[in-house]
Residue frames as qw, qx, qy, qz and C-alpha x, y, z in Angstrom:
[[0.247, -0.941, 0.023, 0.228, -7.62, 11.66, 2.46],
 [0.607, 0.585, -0.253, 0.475, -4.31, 13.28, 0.52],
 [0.521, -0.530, -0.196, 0.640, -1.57, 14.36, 2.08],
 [0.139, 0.908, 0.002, -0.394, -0.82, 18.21, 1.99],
 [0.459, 0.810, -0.329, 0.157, 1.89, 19.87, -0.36],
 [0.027, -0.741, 0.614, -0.270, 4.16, 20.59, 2.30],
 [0.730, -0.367, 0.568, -0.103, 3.86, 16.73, 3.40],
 [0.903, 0.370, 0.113, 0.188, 4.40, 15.30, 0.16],
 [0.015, 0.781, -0.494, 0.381, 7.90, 18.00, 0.13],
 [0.619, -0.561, 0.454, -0.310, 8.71, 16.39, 3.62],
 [0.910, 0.038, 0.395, -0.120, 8.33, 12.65, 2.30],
 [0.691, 0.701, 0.075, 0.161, 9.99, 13.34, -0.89],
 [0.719, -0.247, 0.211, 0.614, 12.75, 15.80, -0.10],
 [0.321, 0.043, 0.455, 0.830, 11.94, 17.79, -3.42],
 [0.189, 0.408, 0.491, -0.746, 9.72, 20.64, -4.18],
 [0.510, 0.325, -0.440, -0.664, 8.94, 20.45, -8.13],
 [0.833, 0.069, 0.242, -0.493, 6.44, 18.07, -9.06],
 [0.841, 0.394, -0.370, -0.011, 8.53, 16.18, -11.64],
 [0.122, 0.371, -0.794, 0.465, 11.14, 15.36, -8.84],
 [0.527, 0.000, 0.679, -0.511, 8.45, 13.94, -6.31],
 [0.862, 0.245, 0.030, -0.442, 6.87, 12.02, -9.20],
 [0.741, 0.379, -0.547, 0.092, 10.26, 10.26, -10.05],
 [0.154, 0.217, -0.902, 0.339, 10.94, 9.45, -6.50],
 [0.512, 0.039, 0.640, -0.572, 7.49, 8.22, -5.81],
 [0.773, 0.484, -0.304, -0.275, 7.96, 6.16, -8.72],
 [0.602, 0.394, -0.693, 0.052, 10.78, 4.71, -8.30],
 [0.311, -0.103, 0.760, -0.561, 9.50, 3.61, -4.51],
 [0.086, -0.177, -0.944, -0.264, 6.51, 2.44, -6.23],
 [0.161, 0.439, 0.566, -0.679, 3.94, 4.46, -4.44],
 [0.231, 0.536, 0.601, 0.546, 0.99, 4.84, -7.09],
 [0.051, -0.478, -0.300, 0.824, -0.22, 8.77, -6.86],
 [0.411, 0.768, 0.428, 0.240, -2.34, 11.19, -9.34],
 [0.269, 0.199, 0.234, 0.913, -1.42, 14.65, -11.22],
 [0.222, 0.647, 0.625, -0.376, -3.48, 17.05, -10.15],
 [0.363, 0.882, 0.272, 0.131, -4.88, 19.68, -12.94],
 [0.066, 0.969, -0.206, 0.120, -2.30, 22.25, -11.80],
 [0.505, 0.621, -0.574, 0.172, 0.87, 19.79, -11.99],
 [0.355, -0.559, 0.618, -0.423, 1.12, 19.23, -8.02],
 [0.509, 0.098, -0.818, -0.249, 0.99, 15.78, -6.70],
 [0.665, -0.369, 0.210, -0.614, -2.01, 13.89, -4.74],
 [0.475, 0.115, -0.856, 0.171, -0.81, 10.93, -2.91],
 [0.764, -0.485, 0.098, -0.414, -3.60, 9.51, -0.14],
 [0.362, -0.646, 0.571, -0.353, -2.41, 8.79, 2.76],
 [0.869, -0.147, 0.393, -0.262, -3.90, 5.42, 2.95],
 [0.819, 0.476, -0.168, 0.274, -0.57, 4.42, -0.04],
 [0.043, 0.725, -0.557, 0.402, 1.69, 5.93, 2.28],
 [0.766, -0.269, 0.520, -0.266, 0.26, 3.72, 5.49],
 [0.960, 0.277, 0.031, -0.036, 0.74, 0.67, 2.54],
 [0.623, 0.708, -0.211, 0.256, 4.17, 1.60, 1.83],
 [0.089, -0.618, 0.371, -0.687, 5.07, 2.43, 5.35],
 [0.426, -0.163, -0.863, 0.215, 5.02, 0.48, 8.71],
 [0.332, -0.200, 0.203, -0.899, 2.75, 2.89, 10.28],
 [0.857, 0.035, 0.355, -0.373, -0.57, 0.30, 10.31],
 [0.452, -0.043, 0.888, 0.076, 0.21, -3.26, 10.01],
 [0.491, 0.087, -0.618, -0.608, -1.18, -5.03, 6.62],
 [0.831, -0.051, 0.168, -0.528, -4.38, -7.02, 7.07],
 [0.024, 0.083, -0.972, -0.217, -3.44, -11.39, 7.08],
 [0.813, 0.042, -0.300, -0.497, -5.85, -13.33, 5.79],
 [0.313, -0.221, 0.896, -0.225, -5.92, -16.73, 7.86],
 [0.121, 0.225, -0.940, -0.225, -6.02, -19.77, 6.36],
 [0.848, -0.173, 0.200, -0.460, -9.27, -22.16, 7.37],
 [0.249, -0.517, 0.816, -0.074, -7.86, -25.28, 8.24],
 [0.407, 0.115, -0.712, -0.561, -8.16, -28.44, 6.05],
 [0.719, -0.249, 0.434, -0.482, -10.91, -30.81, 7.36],
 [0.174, 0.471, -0.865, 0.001, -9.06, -34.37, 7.76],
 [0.652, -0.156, 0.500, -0.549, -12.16, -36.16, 9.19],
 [0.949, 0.166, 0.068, -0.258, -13.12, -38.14, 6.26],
 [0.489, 0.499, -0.716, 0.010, -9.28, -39.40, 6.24],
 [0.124, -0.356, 0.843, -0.385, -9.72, -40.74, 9.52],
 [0.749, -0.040, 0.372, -0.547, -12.57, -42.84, 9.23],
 [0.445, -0.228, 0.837, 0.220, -11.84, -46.95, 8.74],
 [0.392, 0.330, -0.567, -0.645, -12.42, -48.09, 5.55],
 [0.757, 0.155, 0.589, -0.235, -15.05, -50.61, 4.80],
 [0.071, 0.118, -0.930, -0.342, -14.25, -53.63, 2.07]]
């Protein structure tokens, strides 16, 4: 899903396309040109960029230490 015009305006600050493309550049937010200059930024780079939804952790699996504990045979 994109966000509208008038949200990308809002988010930005600026209403020409080359102004919202250099400050959603220089935040880093990746976005596309559409055909008729405007700019499509999906939501789901905002949520990334934004503390709106938490980022997914990956957890660890924990190392298995069994075969350190077992006595050594000579």
């Amino acid at each position: 899903m994109f966000l509208s015009n008038e949200d990308v305006v809002a988010l930005t600050g600026r209403k020409r396309p080359s102004a919202q493309a250099r400050f959603l550049h220089s935040l880093g937010m990746k976005f596309m040109r559409r055909l008729d200059g405007s700019i499509a930024l999906r939501q789901e780079e905002l949520d990334r960029h934004t503390l709106t939804k938490p980022r997914e952790v990956k957890q660890r699996r924990s190392l298995d230490l069994s075969l350190l504990r077992r006595p050594v045979v000579a």
